[in-house]
N, C-alpha and C positions, 0 to 999 in steps of 0.2 A: 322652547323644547317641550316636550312630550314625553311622561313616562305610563305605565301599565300598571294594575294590581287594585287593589282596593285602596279607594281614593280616603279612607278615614285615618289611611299612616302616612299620611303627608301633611295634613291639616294640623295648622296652628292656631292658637287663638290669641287676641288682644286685640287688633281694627275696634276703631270707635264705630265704623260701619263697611259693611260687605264689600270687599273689591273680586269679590268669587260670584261666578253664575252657576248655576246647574243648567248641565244641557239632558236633552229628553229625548229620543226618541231617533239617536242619531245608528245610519248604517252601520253594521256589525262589522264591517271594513276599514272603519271612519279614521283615520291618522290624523296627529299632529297637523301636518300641510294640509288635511282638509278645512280642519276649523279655523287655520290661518285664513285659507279661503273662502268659510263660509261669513268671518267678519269683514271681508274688505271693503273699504270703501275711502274716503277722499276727505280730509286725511286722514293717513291709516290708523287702527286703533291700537292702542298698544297693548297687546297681548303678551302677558309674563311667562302662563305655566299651561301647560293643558295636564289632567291626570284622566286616565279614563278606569272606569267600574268596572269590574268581573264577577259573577258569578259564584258559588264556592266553588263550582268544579274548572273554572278557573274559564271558561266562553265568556264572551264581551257581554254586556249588560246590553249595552246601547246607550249609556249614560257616560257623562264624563262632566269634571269641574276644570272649568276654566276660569283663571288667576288675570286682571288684569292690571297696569302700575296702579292706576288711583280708582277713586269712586266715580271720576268724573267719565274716564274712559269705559270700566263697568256696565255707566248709564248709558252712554251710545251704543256698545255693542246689544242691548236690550230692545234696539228698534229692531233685531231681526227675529222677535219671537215670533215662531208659525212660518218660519223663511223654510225653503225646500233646501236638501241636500242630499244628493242620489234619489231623488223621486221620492223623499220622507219627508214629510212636516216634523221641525226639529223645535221643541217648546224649550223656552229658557226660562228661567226664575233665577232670583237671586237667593243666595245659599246662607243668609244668617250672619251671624259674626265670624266669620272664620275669612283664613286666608292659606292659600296652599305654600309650606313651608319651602324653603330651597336649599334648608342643610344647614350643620352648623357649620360655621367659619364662612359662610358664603356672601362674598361681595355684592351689594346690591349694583345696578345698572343703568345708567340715565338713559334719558329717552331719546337721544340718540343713536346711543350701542341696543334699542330696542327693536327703534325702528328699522334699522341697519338687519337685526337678524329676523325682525319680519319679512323682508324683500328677498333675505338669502335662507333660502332652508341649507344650504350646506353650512354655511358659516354658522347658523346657528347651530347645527351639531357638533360642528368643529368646538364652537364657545361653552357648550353643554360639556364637551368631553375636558376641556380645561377646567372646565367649571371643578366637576370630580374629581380631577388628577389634584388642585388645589385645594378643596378639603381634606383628601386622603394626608396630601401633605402635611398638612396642620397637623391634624389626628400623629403622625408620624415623627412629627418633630416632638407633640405633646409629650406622646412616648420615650421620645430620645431623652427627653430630659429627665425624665422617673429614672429612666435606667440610668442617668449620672448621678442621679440625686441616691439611687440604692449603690452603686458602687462607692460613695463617698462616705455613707452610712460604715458601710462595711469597712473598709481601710480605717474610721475611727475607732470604731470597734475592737480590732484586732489591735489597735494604739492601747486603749485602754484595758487590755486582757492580759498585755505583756508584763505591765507595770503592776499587775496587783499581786495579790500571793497566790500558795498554789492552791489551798482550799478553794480561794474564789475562782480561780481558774479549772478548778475540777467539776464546782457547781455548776459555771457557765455551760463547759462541756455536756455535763448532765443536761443543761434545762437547751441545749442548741441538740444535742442528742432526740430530746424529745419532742424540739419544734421540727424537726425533720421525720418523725415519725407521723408526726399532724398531717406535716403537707403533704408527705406521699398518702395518706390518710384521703386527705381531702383530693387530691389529684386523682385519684381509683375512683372518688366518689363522684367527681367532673366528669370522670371517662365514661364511668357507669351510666352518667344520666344522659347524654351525649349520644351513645350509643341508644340506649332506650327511645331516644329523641328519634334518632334517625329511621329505628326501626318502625315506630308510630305512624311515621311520614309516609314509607315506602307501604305500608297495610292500609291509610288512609287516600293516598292520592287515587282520585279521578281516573276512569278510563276516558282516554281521548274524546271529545264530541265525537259524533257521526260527521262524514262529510255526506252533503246534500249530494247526490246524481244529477250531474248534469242534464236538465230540461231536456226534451228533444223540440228541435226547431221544429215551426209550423213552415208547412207548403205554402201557407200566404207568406213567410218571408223570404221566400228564394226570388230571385232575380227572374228576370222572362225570359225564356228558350230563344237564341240569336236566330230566325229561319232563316232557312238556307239560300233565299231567292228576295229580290227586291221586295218593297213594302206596300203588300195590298197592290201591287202595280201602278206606285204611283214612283214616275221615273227619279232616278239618285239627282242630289243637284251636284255637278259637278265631280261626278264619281262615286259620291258617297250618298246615300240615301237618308243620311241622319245630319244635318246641320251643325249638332255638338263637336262632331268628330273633326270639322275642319274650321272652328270656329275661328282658332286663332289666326288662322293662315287667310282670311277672309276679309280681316279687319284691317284697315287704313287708320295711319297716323296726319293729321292735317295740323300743321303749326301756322304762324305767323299773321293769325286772322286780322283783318280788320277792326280798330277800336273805331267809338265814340261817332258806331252808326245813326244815324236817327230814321226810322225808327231803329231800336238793336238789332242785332242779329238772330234768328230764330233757328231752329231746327228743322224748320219745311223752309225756310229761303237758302239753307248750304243744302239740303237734298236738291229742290231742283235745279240749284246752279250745279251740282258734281252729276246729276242724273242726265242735265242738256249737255253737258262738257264731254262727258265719257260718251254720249250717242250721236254727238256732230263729229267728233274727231275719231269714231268708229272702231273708240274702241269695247265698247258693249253692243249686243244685236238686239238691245232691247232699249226703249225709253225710258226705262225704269230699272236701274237695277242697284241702287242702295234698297237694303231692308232693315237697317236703323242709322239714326245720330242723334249723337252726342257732345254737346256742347257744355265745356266747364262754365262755371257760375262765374268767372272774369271775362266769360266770350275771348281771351286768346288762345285755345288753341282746341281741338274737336277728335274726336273718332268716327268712321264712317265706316258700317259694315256692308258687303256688298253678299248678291248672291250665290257666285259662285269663284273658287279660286283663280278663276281665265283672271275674270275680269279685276280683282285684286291689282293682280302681277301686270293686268295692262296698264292700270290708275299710276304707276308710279310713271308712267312718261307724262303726268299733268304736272308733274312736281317743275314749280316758278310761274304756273300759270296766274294772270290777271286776276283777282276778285276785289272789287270797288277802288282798284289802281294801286292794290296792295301784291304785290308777288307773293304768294303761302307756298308752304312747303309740306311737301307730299312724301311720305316715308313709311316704311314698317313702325308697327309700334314695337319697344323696347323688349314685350315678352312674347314676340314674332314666332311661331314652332312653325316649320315644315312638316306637310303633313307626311306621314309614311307609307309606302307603295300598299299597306294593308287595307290602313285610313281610307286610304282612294278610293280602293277596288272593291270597300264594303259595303253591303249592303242590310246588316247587319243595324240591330239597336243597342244604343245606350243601355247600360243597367242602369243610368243614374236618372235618365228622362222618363217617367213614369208610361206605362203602358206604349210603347214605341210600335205605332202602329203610324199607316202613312196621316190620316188627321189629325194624329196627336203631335208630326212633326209639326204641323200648321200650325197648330193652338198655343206648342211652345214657341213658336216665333209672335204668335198673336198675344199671349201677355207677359211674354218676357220686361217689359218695361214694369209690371207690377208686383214680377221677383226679382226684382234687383234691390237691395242694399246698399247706400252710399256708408261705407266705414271711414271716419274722420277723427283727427286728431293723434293720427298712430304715429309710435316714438319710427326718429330719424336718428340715422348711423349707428345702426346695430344689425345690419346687416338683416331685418326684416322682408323677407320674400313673400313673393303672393301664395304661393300653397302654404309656407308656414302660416300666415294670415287665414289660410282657407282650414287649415289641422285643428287649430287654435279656436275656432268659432263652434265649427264643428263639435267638435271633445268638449266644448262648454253647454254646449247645447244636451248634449248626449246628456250628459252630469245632470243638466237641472232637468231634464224631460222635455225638455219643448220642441223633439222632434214627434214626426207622426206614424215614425215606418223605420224600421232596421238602415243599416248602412249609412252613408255621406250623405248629408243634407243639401249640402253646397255644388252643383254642378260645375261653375265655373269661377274664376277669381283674377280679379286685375288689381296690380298695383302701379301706383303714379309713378313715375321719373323720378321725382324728388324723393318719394316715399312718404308723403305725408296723408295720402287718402288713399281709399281702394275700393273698388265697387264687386260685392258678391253675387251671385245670382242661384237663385235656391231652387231645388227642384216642384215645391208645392206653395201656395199662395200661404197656405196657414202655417210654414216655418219661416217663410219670409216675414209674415207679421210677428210671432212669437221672436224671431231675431232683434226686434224693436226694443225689448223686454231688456236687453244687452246693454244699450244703454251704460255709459260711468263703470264699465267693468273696467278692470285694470289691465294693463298689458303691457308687459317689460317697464313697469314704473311710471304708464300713463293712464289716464281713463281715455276710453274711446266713446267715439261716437255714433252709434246709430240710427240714420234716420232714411226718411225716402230720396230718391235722386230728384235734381231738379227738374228730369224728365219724366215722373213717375205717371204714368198713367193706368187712373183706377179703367176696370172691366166693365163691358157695358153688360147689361141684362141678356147680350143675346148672345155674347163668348161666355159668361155664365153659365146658360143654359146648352154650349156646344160642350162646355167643360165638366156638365158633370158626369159622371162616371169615369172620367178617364185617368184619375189619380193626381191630375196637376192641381184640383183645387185643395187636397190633403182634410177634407171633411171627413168627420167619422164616418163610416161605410163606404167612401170611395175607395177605388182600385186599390189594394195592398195597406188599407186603413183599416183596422179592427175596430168594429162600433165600441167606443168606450163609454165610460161615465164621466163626464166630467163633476168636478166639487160643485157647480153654480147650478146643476140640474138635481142635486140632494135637494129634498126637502128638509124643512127645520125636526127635530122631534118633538111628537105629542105625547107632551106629559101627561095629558088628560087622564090616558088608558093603559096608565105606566101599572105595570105588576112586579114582582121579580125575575119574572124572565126576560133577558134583552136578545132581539136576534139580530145576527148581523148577516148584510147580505155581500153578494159579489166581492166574496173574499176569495175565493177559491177558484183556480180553472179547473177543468175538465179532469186531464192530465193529474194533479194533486189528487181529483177526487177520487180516482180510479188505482191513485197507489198506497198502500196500508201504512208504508214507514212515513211517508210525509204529512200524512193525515194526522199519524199518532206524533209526527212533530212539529206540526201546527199548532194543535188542540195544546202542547203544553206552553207552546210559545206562547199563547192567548190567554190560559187560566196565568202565569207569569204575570202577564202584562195589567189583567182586571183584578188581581189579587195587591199587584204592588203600587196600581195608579187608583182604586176604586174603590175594592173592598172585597170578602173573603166569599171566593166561587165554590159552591156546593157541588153544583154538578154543570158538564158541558157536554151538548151531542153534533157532532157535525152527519148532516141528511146527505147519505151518501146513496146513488141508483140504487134498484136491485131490491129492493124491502116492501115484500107487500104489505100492504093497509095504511101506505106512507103518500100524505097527496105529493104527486109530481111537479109539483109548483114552491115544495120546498125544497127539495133537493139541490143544492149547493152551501145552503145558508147553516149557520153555526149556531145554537142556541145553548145560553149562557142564563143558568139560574144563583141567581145571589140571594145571601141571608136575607137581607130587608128590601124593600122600595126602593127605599132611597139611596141605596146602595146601585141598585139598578140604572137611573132613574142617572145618576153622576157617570155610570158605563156608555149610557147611551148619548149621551149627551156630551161625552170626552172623545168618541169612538164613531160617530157620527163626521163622512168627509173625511177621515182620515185615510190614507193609504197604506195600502195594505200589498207587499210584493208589487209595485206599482199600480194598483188597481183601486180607485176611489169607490170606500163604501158604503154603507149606508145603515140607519141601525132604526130597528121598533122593538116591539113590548109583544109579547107572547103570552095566552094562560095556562096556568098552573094543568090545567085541565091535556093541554095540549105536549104540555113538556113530561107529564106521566106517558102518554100514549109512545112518547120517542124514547124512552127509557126501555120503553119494554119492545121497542122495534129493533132498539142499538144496546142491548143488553151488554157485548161484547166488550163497546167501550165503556164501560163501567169500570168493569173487573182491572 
């Protein structure tokens, strides 16, 4: 479980050694269930407490201490320091003698009731809320007892007041007269202070953060206008001019194959047997009309896609046909759609197939085999379907960055019969590779598996060079790819020519530069940032258009003057390849000479 506030009123002390990490650098979004899921892994860690930082005016830090049972688990969740989470490199350390408290009365929980509300974030809120409800209790019965314990007092009391004389019983009156004048004494003086309290608070509290305005989308991320007329005039196959559209309705299910061929059975020996079968017995007008298969890694049982739906619907009369004296059987595959009378008659593009022009249909059938994905080892009897499998990759991808462009990554998605594999196919070469990356992620309580198909075949140098610009190979500057920076093209920083000015660059888009409130909440997010990781920021100017005497070659970059060198000197070198709003940047050394010249250009932000 997960709570909020500042993390130093939860903290207890006595561990012979740290079972608390500090986390760094985590999205200002970041929940409980994130850091569940930013340690996961096989087997899982066991994670106690998460508490996360605030600010005084009460905005997320970006920080948070995470609790785990022993030293020993602590130590493995430490392999994910500098792991991404929402497109942030999240630094961990470990946090000293301390350990994040769980309350008094609070029953500790073996490592099974751990692992248990690792796997379930409901149950564990559910166990968080018992958790409270049973200290409260304690606290309450505690109480109960005071108040028998004062009632019991008193009934003696009044024993021993009847039985004395009256003098003494007049005294009592007198000094119970007077303890009554105490407390309501003392009780005006609770109220008094109480009130005081409360009014300090309501003059003290924070006005709300600002909410950020919403970015405006860029024109490179909209989708491609559908035209209204076939594609570049290259005729529809089958109705439709885009091959995505009628994918599924194209595809053949081939069971009962032949074992213990010799040689085995390949992929070019079942095309030209289904390619001769389908053009003798008449029912294709072409000698050729598979344009793919796929054979499972046991060769019994295969997928044949053809070109067009005729010829689909004609292949089911092969079904019991001969092959090597085996009868196989010819059937729809299980996640079979009918296409829709729109499907049919479109001639219209894909938004998911990059640049949907008629060559580009080509090039996606020409390396389709090198975005595909074979996903292995996924859990069975849970009722797992291929688009959940398709949502799920997706939305993980999204999260870690390893797409190259807005929207669904995953064109299409097949899952087995059994449910135990599934083959993805991604719209650009480079999130098909970054999907590999996926690898031992967990899914409903298994690690899966991604790797290439056994039909994977790489691109030759000459579909390569039909592919570039058209958006399928997802390299920076292709179609609907923003040229970015990656972290491996930073250079290291040169200390050599370190001064106190450190400048950072491609922090900033356009859009930011051009609006005053985001600027002005930038520059404090970053003095923030170099004051509480580095050390204490003098002055900061971010080079914004519009300033003459200002060279144009700075403008975007943020310059950041610190007390000493080597104050600097740790900014740049902490702040270097880090990202920044998703944007990897890059950091040098500035002089003194130069960071006066922008003081007196950017006067304004001074003030």
């Amino acid at each position: 479980h997960g709570s909020q506030g500042r993390a130093t009123k939860n903290l207890s002390h006595g561990d012979t050694m740290s079972k608390v990490i500090k986390m760094r650098g985590l999205p200002f979004r970041a929940s409980p269930d994130d850091i569940r899921a930013f340690f996961s892994t096989e087997p899982p860690i066991q994670l106690v407490n998460v508490t996360f930082e605030t600010l005084p005016d009460g905005r997320p830090s970006g920080e948070a201490l995470a609790e785990f049972v022993n030293e020993v688990e602590a130590e493995r969740a430490m392999k994910f320091d500098r792991s991404s989470m929402g497109g942030r490199y999240v630094e961990l350390m470990r946090a000293g003698r301390t350990t994040i408290s769980a309350g008094a009365g609070a029953q500790p929980m073996d490592s099974a009731q751990l692992a248990a509300l690792a796997e379930d974030p409901i149950a564990a809120a559910a166990a968080a809320a018992a958790h409270a409800a049973a200290i409260k209790a304690t606290v309450d019965q505690g109480g109960g007892r005071e108040r028998d314990r004062d009632s019991g007092r008193s009934d003696r009391d009044k024993e021993r007041r009847r039985s004395r004389s009256r003098d003494r019983r007049d005294r009592d009156k007198d000094r119970g007269s007077n303890r009554d004048k105490d407390r309501g004494s003392d009780r005006d003086k609770k109220r008094s202070r109480s009130r005081d309290r409360e009014r300090e608070r309501k003059r003290s509290k924070s006005p709300p953060p600002r909410e950020r305005k919403p970015k405006k989308k860029s024109n490179w991320d909209a989708p491609p206008e559908i035209p209204p007329e076939g594609l570049d005039g290259v005729a529809a196959l089958d109705g439709s001019a885009n091959p995505a559209v009628t994918y599924k309705a194209r595809r053949i299910y081939i069971g009962n194959l032949p074992q213990n061929l010799e040689p085995p059975l390949t992929d070019v020996s079942l095309r030209e047997f289904f390619d001769q079968a389908m053009f003798q017995a008449g029912l294709s007008k072409k000698a050729e009309c598979c344009s793919d298969v796929w054979i499972s890694a046991e060769k019994n049982f295969a997928f044949v896609e053809v070109h067009t739906i005729e010829e689909a619907n004609n292949a089911m009369n092969l079904d019991g046909i001969t092959f090597f004296g085996v009868p196989i059987r010819i059937s729809r595959p299980h996640d079979y759609v009918t296409p829709a009378a729109g499907a049919m008659a479109a001639a219209g593009a894909n938004p998911a197939m990059p640049g949907a022009t008629g060559a580009n249909v080509q090039l996606m059938q020409a390396t389709k085999k090198a975005r595909r994905i074979h996903v292995g080892n996924l859990p069975v009897g849970i009722g797992l379907t291929a688009q959940a499998l398709k949502d799920f990759v997706a939305s993980t991808m999204t999260q870690l960055s390893l797409t190259v462009k807005p929207d669904v990554p995953i064109i299409d998605s097949f899952l087995s019969q059994e449910g135990k594999f599934g083959f993805l196919e991604f719209r650009t070469m480079t999130e098909a590779n970054n999907a590999l990356a996926l690898t031992g992620i967990e899914l409903m309580g298994r690690s899966i598996r991604m790797s290439r198909p056994a039909d994977y075949l790489p691109l030759t140098s000459d579909v390569l060079a039909q592919c570039e610009g058209s958006g399928i190979l997802g390299t920076p500057g292709d179609a609907g790819v923003a040229q970015v920076i990656l972290s491996s093209t930073v250079p290291d920083v040169d200390t050599s020519k370190a001064t106190e000015v450190v400048v950072i660059k491609h922090m900033l888009s356009d859009t930011e530069l051009g609006d005053d409130a985001e600027c002005k909440e930038i520059a404090q997010d970053t003095i923030d940032k170099c004051q509480e990781d580095f050390g204490k920021v003098s002055c900061l100017v971010i080079v914004r258009p519009g300033r003459e005497g200002v060279d144009a070659n700075m403008v975007g970059q943020v310059f950041v003057q610190f007390t000493t060198t080597e104050e600097a000197i740790k900014a740049a070198q902490g702040l270097n390849r880090v990202k920044f709003d998703d944007r990897v940047v890059a950091t040098d050394f500035a002089t003194k000479a130069i960071m006066e010249q922008l003081k007196l250009a950017f006067a304004d932000q001074l003030a």
